[in-house]
N, C-alpha and C positions, 0 to 999 in steps of 0.2 A: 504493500500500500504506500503510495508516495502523499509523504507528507503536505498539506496542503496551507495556504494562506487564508484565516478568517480573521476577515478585519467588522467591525460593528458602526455601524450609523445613526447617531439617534433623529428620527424625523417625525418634521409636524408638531400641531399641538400637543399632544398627548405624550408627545415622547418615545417613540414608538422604535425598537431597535430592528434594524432593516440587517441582514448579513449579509456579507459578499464572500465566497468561499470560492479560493482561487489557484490557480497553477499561473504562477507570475512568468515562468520562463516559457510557456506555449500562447501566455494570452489567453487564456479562455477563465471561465469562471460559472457561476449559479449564483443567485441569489433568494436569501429566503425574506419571505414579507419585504417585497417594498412599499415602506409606508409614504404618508400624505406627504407634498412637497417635499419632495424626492432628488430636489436638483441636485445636491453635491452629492449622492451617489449617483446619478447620472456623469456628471463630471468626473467621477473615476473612474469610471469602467467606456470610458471613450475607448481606447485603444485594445476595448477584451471582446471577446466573442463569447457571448452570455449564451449555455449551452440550455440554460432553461428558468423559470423562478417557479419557485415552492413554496406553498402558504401554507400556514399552521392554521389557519383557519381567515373568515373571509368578514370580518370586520371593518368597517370603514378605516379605521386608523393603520389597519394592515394589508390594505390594497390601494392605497390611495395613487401610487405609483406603476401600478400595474399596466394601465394604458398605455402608458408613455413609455414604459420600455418596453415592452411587448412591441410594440409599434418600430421604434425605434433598433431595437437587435432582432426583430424576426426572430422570438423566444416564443416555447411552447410556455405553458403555465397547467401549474396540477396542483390540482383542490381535491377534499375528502371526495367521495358521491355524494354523501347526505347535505352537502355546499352546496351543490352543482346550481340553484341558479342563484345565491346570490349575489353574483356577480354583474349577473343582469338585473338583478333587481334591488332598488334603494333603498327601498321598505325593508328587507330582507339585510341586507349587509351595515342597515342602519344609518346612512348619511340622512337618511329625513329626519332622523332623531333629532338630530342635533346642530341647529342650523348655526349656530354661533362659533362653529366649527369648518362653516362652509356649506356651499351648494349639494342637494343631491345628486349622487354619481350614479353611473353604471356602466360599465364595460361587456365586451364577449364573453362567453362562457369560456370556462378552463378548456385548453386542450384535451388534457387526461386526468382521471379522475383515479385517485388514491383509495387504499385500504388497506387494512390490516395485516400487519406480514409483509408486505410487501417489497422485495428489495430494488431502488432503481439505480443506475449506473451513470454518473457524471464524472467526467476529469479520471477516467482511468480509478474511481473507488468507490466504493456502495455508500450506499444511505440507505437504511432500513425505517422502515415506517410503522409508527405504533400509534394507532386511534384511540387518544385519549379525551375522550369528550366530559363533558361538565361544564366550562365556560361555556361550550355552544356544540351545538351536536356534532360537526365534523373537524373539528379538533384533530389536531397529527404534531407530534412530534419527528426529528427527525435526528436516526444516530449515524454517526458519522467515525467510526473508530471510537474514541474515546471523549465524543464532546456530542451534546444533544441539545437540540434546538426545539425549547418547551415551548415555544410560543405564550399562550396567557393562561397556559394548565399551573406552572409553578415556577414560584420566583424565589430571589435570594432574601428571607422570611416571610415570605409571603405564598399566595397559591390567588388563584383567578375567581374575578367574581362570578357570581350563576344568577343573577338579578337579572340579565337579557333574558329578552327571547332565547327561546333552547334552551338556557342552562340549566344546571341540574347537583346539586350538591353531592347528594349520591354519588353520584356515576363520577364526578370530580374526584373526591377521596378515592374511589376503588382505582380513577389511572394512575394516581399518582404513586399508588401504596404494589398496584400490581403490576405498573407497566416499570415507572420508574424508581423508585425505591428497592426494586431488585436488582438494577444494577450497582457495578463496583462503586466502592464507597469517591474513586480515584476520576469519575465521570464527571466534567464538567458542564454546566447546566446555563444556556446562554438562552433568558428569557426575552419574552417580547417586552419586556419594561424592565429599567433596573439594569444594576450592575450584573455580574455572570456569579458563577456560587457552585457547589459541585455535590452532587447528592449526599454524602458523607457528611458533610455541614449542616443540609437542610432536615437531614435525616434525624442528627442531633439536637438541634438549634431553631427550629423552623415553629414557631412559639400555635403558629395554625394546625402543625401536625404532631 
């Protein structure tokens, strides 16, 4: 497995942490969650070939940038199934919610649509996908060797709210305790908000769990 570049972005109001995970010496790359105003990771990845972007799930704050590079790198984009339209739709992905945030959006449906198990292939190494719903039903993490991209399932003391549509408290605790809390204690945990934290931490420390 060759080791790979994940640099982090925070965008938008919300604060929103975008990845870009990269092989600097071929140019090419992935992105997971590009969030709302999006420009300076657009500005970096001028000169990469974005093999694809991954969303942990399909929240305004976490698609916000989705058009404009999709558009811009002729990128595929892969959402849960149980997403699948809210990309098309506003009400669904929640930018009606919240107008002081900006106008309602909506974009094309995702290329492919993700599940459980799943392993997909970028830059020459797997990402494996584990559907952990609670914040919102199609919820995915994504592992990468030994770093996972929680999106708004689990932060560093913290874990995602389930007050939206979808969410689900339930089903929240059982991803985090069966999907994620079984791995190494030595896995680092890079959320969609917030600094990064590594299961072993949150597993001790995490004042929610």
């Amino acid at each position: 497995m060759n080791k790979l570049r994940i640099e982090t972005f925070t965008l938008g109001p919300l604060a929103t942490n975008a990845y870009l995970i990269s092989n600097p010496r071929e140019k090419k790359g992935i992105i997971i969650d590009p969030g709302m105003q999006p420009q300076i990771l657009i500005e970096h990845i001028k000169e990469l070939q974005i093999e694809a972007i991954l969303l942990t799930h399909a929240h305004l704050d976490h698609i916000g940038g989705v058009d404009e590079i999709r558009k811009l790198k002729k990128c595929p984009v892969y959402l849960h199934k149980l997403e699948s339209k809210w990309l098309t739709d506003a009400e669904l992905n929640g930018s009606t919610r919240w107008p002081e945030l900006g106008p309602p959006f909506s974009t094309a449906p995702a290329e492919y649509t993700l599940e459980e198990g799943q392993t997909l292939r970028f830059l020459d190494n797997e990402f494996k996908v584990f559907h952990t719903p609670g914040h919102s039903p199609g919820s995915v993490s994504f592992l990468y060797g030994e770093d996972i991209f929680s999106g708004d399932v689990l932060f560093q003391h913290s874990m995602g709210r389930t007050d939206l549509p979808g969410g689900n408290s339930e089903q929240l605790y059982e991803s985090i305790y069966e999907k994620l809390f079984v791995l190494e204690d030595t896995v680092k945990v890079h959320p969609g908000h917030g600094p990064s934290t590594t299961i072993g931490h949150e597993r001790e420390h995490n004042p929610y769990l």
